[in-house]
N, C-alpha and C positions, 0 to 999 in steps of 0.2 A: 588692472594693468598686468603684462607679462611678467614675470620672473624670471629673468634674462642671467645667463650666469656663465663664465668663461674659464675655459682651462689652461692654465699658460704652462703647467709642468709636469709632466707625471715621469712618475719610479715607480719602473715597473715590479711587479710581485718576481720573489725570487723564494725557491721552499727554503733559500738558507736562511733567509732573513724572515719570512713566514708572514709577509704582510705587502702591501703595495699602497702608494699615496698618491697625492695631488695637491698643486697649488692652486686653484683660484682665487674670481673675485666677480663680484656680484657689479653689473652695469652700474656706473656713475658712484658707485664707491671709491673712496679714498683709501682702502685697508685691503691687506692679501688673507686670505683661509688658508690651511690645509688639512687636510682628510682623509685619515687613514681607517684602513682595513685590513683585516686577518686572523690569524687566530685569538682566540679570549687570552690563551696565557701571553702572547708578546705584544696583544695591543694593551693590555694592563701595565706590563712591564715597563710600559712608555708613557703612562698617564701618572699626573697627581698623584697621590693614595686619598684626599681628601676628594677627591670627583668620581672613586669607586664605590657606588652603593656597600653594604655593610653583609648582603646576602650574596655579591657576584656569584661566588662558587654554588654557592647552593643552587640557584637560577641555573647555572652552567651542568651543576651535575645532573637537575632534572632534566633540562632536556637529554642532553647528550646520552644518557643512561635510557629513553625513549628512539634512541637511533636517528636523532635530526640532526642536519650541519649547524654548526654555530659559529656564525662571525661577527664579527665585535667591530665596532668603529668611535671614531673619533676623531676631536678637533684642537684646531689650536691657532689662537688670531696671531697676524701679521700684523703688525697698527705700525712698526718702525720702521720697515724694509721696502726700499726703492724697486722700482722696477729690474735695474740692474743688480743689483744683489740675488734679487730674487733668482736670477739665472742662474749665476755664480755658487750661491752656496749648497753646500755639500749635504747628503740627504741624514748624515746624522746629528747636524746642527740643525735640520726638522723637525722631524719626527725624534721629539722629546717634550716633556712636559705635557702634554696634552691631556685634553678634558675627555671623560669620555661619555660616550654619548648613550650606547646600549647595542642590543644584539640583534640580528636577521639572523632566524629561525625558517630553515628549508627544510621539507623532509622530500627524502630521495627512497623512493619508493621503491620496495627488492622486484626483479622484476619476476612476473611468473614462472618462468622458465629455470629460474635460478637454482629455487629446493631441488626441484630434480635431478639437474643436473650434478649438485654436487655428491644428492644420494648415491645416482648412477655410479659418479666416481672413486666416496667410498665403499662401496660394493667389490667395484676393483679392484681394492687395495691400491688407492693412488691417493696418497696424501695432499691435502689442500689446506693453504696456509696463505691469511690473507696479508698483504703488505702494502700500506696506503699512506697519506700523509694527513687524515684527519686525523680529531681526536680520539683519544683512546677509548672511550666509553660507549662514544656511538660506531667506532671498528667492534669493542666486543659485542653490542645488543646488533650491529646488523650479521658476525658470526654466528650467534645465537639464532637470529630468525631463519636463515637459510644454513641451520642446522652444521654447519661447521664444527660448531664445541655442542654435544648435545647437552639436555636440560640437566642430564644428571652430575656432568662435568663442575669441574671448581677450578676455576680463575687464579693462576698463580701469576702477581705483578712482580716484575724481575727488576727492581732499584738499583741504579748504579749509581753511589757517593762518591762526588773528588773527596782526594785528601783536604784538610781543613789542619788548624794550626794545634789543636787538640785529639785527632784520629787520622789515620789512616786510611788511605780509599778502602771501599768495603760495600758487600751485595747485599742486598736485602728481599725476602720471597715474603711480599704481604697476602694475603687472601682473607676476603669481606673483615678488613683492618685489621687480622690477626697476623703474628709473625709465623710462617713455615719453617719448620726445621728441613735442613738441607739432604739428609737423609732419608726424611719421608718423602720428601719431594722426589727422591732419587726412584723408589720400588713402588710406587702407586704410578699406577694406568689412570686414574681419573683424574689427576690436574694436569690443566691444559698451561703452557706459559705463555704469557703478554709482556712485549716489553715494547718500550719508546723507543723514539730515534735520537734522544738524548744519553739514557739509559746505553744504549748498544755504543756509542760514542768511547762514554765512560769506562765501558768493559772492554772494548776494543784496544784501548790505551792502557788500562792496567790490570785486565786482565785476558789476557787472548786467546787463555786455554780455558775459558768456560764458553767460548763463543761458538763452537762448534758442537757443545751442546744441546746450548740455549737454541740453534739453528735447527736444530733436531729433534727438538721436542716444543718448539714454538708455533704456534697457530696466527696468534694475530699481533702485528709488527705496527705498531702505528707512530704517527710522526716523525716518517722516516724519509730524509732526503734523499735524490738519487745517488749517491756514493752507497748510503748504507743498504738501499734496495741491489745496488750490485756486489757489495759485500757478502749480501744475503746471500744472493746467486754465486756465488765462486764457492761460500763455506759449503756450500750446498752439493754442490759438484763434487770438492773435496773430498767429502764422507759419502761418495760412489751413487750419489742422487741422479737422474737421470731428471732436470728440471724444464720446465716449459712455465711461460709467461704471459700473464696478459694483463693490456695496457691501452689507454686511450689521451695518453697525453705526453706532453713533450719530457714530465718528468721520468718517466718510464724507458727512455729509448736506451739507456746504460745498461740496465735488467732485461732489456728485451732482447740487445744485441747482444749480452754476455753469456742468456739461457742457449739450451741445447733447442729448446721450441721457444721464440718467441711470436707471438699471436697480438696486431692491432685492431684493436676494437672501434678504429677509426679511421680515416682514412688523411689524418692530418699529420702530425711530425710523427709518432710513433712508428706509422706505416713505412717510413724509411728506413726507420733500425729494424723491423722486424723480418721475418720471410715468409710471414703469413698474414693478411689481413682480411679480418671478417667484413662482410657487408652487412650484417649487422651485427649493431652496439650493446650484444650480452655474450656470456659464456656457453652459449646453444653447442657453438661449433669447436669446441675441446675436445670432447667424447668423439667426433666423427678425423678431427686430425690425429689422433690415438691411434682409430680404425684404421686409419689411411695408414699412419703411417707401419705400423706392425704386417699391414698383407704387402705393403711396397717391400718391407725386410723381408719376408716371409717368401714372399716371391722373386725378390733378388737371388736369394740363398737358392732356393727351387729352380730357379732355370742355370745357373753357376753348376747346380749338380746336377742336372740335364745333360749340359754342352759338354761338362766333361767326361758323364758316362756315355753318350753318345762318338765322342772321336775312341774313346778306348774300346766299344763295341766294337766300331768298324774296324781300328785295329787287329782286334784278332781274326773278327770276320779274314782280312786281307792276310792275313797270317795263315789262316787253314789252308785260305785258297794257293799259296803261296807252295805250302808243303807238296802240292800235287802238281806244283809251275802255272796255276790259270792264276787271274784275277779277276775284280770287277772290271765291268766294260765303264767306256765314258757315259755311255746313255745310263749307265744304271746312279753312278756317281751322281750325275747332273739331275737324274729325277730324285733322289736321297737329299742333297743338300739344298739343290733351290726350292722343290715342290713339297716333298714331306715335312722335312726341318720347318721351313719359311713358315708354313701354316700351322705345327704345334708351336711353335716360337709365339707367334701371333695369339693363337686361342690360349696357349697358358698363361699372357702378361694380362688377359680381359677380364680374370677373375677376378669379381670385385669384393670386396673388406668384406665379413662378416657382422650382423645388424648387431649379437651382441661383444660388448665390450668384456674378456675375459679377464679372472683378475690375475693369473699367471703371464707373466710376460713370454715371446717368443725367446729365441736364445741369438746370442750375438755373436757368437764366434763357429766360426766354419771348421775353425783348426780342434775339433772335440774328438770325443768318440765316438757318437751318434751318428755324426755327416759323413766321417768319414769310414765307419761299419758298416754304411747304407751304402753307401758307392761301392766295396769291395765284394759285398754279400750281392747286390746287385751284377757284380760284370761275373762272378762267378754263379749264379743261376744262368744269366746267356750263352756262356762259355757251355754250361750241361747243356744247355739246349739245344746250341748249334752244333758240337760233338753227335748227341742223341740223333737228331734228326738228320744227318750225313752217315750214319751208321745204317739206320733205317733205311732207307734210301740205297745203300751197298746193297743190300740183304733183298729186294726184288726183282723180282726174275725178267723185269725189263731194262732195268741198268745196266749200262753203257760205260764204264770208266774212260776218265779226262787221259788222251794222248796230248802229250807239247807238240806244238808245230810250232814252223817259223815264220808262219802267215799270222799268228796273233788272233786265233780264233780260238775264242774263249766259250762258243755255244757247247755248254753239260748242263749235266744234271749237277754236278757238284754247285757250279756256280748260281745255278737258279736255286737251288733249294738253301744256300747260304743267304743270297738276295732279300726269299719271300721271308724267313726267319728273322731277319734282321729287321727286313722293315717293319715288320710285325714288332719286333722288340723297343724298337722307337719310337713305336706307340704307346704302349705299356709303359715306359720310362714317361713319357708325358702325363700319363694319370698317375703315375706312381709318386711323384717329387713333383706333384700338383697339390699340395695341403689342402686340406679344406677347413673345415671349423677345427676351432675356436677364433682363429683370426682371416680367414677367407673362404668365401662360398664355394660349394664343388664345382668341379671345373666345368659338370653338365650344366650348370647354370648360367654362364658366360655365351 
């Protein structure tokens, strides 16, 4: 015979609650189930103590310590409750008491792509820090495997205690069950910190000046609901992090929308909070929106001080010419700004990112002394030039000096040899504040 079975209710999984259930009941029965699932620690919390095997944790540490998901489940009979009740009542007059039943063991395999990726990224000095809502054991051994915390690193777990009726709230640094003193913790480079999304709760509330430490010298963040992964992202900011995210799930879309980069690795709820989403479901494509994005700055900056050494050129250009009464003709104008300009404008934005990822970042501000040394040292080399080359030009024995007329005929030598020099110069300015590596190819490659 089939095994016929019906669901008349579900509550759905929430990360606050850290579990989701169901009512059923099995064809031609008389009695309602329900069925829950989630994590080990809140389906325990919900069960008997007399229906939890005597080694739970032990079972719970091997795996998880192995890097597998572990979710726990569990029952609990209806034998008094009418159909209508059963709609009516509330989900934490459910889910309590229950029996429990044991664990589903998934392992979620790192994918290939993963090690390199993250090596790539510390190479570049760009800090990677994972933030997820499993357990704590299987976020540090899958940190571990895809080299996050390397082998030589030491695990400091960040405990946060409520107050209680005989102490005071208060922090605790365990590593491999010894206590860390806070101090040593403070000047060693090799412990890495781990903390819960209970833990960060607790410190957030009483104590708020260690959080922007713990943010800063934390690697792996686990059982963290979306408040504290966007927590994460602001403290992060705060202390001048320039942060990017990635995400495949609805829990994620607070931290995705809050980063400076956030990246969906899905194309499901995530993909609306973020402004990038991958077509595919791993961290391949970080390293190339890096790339992207640093020759897009790189190149913003670069044509910015193009367009502007360019009107200050002509500028003076119009200013020499000016001193003797010519200037530029219209046809000369119109071939300088639609035809020259149009086409470096063009071939400067086509350069594309360079393949490697450099680990000095490009610079962000225009208003320095570099950008704006380069534009001044720049208009005053065209200035000698178009000076030089109008002197030149005096000084042979077939020049003709510019008389004014009042027919507006501008045909010399002064204004051709201003002309050819300039647009010459327009050129050079397009290779010149064209970057090329560390963060985009030369321009001859475009």
């Amino acid at each position: 015979m089939p095994y016929e079975i019906g669901i008349l209710r579900q509550f759905t999984f929430t990360s606050k609650l850290q579990r989701m259930s169901v009512i059923t009941r099995e064809i031609n029965s008389n009695h309602f189930d329900v069925y829950a699932k989630g994590s080990p620690e809140m389906i325990v919390s919900l069960c008997n103590s007399e229906t939890v095997p005597a080694d739970f944790h032990d079972i719970l540490t091997f795996y998880t310590q192995q890097g597998y998901r572990v979710i726990a489940f569990a029952h609990r009979l209806l034998s008094r409750m009418t159909y209508v009740k059963i709609n009516r009542v509330q989900r934490d007059e459910l889910e309590c008491g229950l029996t429990f039943l044991g664990f589903l063991i998934m392992e979620n395999r790192l994918k290939p792509e993963t090690q390199p990726i993250i090596k790539t990224l510390k190479t570049a000095n760009i800090r990677t820090v994972m933030v997820t809502g499993d357990n704590m054991l299987t976020a540090l051994s899958v940190a571990r495997d895809c080299q996050m915390i390397d082998r030589h690193d030491h695990v400091v777990m960040v405990t946060g205690l409520p107050p209680s009726d005989v102490s005071p709230a208060r922090l605790e640094y365990t590593c491999s069950e010894n206590i860390v003193n806070d101090s040593k913790l403070k000047y060693s480079s090799r412990y890495q910190l781990a903390i819960s999304g209970t833990s960060w709760t607790i410190i957030h509330k009483y104590f708020p000046e260690v959080l922007p430490k713990l943010a800063v010298r934390g690697v792996v963040f686990a059982r963290f609901s979306p408040e504290n992964k966007q927590q994460l992202i602001e403290l992060l900011q705060d202390s001048g992090y320039y942060v990017g995210m990635c995400g495949d799930g609805a829990n994620d879309c607070g931290a995705l929308k809050t980063a400076h980069a956030g990246i969906s690795l899905s194309e499901a709820e995530a993909s609306v909070a973020s402004p990038f989403t991958s077509k595919e479901s791993s961290i391949s494509c970080v390293p190339n929106v890096i790339k992207e994005g640093r020759a897009a700055l790189v190149t913003s900056y670069g044509i910015f001080k193009f367009m502007a050494c360019y009107s200050l050129t002509q500028f003076l250009s119009v200013c020499l010419l000016y001193w003797i009464g010519a200037t530029l003709t219209d046809f000369t104008f119109l071939y300088i700004d639609l035809l020259l300009l149009t086409s470096l404008g063009i071939t400067f934005c086509y350069t594309s990112a360079y393949f490697v990822l450099d680990p000095k970042p490009p610079k962000v501000s225009l208003i320095a002394v570099t950008p704006v040394l380069s534009l001044i040292l720049q208009l005053l080399v065209h200035l000698i030039i178009q000076l030089t080359v109008s002197k030149l030009t005096e000084q042979q024995p077939w020049f003709e000096p510019f008389i004014p007329n009042e027919d507006r005929d501008y045909q010399c030598y002064e204004v051709t040899i201003i002309f050819l020099s300039s647009s010459f110069q327009y050129i050079t300015m397009a290779i010149v504040f064209s970057k090329g590596p560390p963060y985009r190819r030369i321009i001859f490659k475009n």
